[in-house]
N, C-alpha and C positions, 0 to 999 in steps of 0.2 A: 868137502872142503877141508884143506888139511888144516891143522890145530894153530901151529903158528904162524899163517895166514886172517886165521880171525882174531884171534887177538892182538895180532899187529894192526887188522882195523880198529881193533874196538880201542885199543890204545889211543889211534888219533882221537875215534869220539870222545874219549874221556879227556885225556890230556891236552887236545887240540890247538896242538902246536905247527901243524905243517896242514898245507895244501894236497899232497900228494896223496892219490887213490882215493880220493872220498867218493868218486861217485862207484869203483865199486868195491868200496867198506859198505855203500847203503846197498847194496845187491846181500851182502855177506849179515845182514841181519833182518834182511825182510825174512818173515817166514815162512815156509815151506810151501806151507797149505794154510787152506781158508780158515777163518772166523769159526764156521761151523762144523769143520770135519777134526777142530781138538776137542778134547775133553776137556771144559775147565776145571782150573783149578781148586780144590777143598774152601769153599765159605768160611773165610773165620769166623770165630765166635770171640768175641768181644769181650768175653767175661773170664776171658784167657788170658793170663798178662803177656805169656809169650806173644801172641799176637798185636803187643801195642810195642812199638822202637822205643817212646819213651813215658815212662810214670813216675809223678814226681813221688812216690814211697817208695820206691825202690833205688839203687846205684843203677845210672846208664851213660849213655853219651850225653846227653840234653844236661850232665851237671855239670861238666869240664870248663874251664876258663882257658883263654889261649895260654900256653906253657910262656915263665918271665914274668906274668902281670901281677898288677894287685889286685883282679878283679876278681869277684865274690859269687858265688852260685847262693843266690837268696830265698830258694822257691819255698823253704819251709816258713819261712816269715812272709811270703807273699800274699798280696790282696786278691789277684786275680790269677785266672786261667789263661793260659793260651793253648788253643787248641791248631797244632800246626801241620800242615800238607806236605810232604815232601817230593822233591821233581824226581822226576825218572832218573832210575840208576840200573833198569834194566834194559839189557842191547842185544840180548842172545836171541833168534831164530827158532828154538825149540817150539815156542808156546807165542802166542798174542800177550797173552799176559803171567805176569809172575805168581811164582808158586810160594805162598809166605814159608813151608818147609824145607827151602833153598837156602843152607845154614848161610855158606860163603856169601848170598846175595846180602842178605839180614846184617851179617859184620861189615858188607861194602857201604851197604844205605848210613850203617852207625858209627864208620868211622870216616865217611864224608861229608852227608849233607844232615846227620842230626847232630854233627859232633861242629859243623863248621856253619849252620845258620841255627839251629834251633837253640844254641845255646846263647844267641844275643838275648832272648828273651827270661834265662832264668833270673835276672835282676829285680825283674820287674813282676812276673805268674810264673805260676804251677805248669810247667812243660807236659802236656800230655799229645803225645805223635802216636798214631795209630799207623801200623804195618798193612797194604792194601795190594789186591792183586795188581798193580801197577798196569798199563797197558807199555808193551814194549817202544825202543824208540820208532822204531820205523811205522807206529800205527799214525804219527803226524805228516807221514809223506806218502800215506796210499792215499792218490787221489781216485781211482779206477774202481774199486769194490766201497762197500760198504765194511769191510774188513776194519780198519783202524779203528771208525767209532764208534762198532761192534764193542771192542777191544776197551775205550774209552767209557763207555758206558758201563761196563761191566766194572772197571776202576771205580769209575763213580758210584755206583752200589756198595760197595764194602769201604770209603771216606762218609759216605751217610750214614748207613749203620753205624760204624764206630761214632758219630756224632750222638744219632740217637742215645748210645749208649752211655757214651759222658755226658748227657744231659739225664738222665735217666736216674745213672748211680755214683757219677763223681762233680757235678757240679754244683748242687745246693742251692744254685742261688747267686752264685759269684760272679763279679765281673767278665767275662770274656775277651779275648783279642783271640781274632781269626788271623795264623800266617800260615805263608808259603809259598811256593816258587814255583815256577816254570809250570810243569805237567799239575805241580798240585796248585798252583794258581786257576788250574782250569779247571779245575773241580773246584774250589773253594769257592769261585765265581760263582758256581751253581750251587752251592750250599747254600750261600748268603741270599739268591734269587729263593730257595724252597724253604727256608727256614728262619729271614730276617727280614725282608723286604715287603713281607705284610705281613709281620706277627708284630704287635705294636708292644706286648708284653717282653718277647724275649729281645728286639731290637734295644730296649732298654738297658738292655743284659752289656750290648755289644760295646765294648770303649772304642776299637781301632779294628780295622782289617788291613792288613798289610796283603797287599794283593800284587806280588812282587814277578817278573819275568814273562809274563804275560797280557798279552793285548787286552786291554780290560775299557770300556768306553764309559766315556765322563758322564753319560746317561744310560749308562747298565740297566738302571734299578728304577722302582716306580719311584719309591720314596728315599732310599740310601742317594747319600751325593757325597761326591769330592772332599775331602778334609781340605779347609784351605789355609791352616795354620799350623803350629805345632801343637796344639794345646786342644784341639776341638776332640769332642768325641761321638760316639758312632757316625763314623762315616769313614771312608775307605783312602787306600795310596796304594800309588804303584810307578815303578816305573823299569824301564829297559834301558840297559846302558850301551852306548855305541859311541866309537871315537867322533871326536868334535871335525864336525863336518862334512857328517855321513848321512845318508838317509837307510834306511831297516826296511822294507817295503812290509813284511808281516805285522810289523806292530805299527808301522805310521798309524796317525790319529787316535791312538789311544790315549789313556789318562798317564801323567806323567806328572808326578810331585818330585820337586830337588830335594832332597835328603839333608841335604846341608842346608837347609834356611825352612823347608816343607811349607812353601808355596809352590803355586802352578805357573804364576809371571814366569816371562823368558830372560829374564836381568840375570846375567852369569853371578853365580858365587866363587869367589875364590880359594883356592885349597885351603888355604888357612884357617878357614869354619869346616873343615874336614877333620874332625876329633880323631880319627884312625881307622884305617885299614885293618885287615889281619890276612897275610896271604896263608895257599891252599894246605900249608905246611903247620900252621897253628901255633910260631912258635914268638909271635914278636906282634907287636903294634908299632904301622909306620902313619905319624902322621901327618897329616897334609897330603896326604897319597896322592890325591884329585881334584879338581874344581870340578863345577856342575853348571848346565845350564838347559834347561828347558827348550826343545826344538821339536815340532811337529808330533806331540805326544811322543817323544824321545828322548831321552836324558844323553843329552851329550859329554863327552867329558876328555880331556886329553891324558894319553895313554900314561898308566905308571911308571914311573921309573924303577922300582923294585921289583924284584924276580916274584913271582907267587901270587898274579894275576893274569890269567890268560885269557888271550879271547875268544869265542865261540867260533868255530868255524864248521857249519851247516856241513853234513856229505852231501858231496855233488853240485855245492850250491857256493865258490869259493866270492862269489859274486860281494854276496853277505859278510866276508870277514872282518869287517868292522864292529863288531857286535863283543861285547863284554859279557855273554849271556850269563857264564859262568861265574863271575865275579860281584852278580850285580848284589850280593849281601855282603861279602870279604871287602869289599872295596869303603865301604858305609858301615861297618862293622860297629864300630863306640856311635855313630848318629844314631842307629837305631835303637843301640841297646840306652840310649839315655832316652831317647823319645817313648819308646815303650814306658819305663818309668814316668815320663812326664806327663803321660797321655793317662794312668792309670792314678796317678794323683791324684790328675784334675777331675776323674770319672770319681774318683772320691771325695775329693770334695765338691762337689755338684750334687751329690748323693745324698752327703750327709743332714739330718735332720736340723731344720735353721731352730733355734732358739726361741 
């Protein structure tokens, strides 16, 4: 396959601005050969900083505020942790899954999705994102082998460990907020199933799980349920954004909290309780970007007016292009970064010793 043939696909996936050739961009990054005839990837080891995207002692992406604002990277005064998943940012054909010694991949992961979701969160906790063998994208469209959740499960292996690990040797005892998106939504779902859903001690731990871009269902859990306010704590949100008046067939019926008011009613809100945006660019807050409304486990919304919000558009699948998949934190950017804060508040004051 010549060179600037695949990057001219992988462009649409990333940038997914046009319809043209996606179904074969998703030919140009399935891989080659099976599940079991690569070699995996080297296991990180945890106790590597290299191997974590973000830690709050050190300078990384997870400190940045969008460029213009006056907003404040707090995590050294912060109460709690958040421990965040990041979605897939690897597309390439080589491997099922990524190689954390892949420098270029490492600066793609941290100057997109920890530099442009993990950082709503430093307002509020200590950013710690762990670097994981990612499964590539096309392991979500092999439906014929066992291949993709080969691939997935092996992701899922190295997001657990790194958990063990930050409970181990960096959490102490602190608050928790679980986030993350798309591909690391779908490991983080499974985290919260192995690790908070019957542990009654560390569920205690948990303020918020933002369980963002993926199908996540309002009865997941035995015991974790739906946040149904702004203000509650442990218990989970999530939603998928799609223009108003669309159905999503992959995520229909999942859990869907509007962002802007963070109930599950389908009563639209109007842009106006939309505190700001930040598009893909990092460099401004627009606010009122969007209204919300609640439809069939879907978060509906009509489209932005401002350039730096794009929509998801599935290879092969143009069916779908109603889908905001890529925006669905840029577009809610200041709701979450204040809900974080508010939700960690009130996990502290709920905490604290009454008199």
């Amino acid at each position: 396959m010549r060179i600037s043939v695949f990057y001219r696909c992988i462009s649409v996936v990333l940038v997914l601005l046009a319809l043209s050739g996606l179904s074969a961009c998703l030919q140009v990054i399935k891989p080659a050969k099976q599940f079991a005839a690569y070699q995996p990837p080297t296991i990180p080891d945890y106790a590597q900083p290299d191997n974590w995207a973000a830690q709050p002692t050190r300078r990384d992406s997870a400190d940045v505020v969008p460029r213009g604002t006056t907003l404040r990277d707090n995590q050294q005064q912060a109460l709690a942790d958040v421990f965040y998943v990041h979605p897939t940012t690897f597309f390439k054909r080589e491997s099922w899954n990524a190689d954390l010694a892949d420098a270029a991949l490492n600066r793609f992961t941290d100057n997109s999705t920890i530099r442009k979701q993990a950082t709503v969160f430093n307002a509020a906790a200590r950013v710690y994102a762990p670097r994981y063998r990612q499964a590539t994208l096309f392991s979500f469209f092999e439906d014929n082998t066992t291949n993709g959740q080969d691939a997935l499960n092996l992701a899922y292996s190295d997001v657990k460990a790194a958990f063990q690990y930050y409970l181990a040797h960096y959490n102490q005892g602190r608050p928790i907020i679980i986030a993350s998106h798309s591909q690391g939504t779908f490991h983080a779902t499974r985290l919260l199933h192995e690790f908070f859903d019957n542990d009654a001690k560390l569920r205690k731990q948990l303020v918020v799980a933002y369980l963002i871009g993926f199908k996540v269902k309002a009865d997941e859990y035995q015991t974790l349920r739906p946040c149904e306010d702004s203000t509650q704590t442990g218990c989970y949100v999530g939603w998928n954004s799609v223009e108003w008046g669309n159905e999503y067939p992959p995520f229909d019926g999942g859990i869907a909290t509007n962002p802007l008011t963070w109930t599950r009613d389908t009563s639209a809100a109007a842009s106006r309780l939309n505190l700001g945006g930040v598009p893909l660019n990092f460099n401004r807050i627009d606010t009122a970007v969007v209204d919300a409304k609640v439809h069939n486990g879907l978060l509906w919304i009509h489209p932005p007016k401002p350039l730096g919000y794009p929509r998801f558009l599935l290879p092969g699948q143009p069916q779908l292009r109603h889908s905001f998949h890529i925006a669905d934190y840029s577009l809610f950017y200041l709701n979450l970064r204040r809900n974080a804060q508010t939700r960690v508040q009130a996990y502290v004051s709920q905490s604290a010793p009454r008199p």
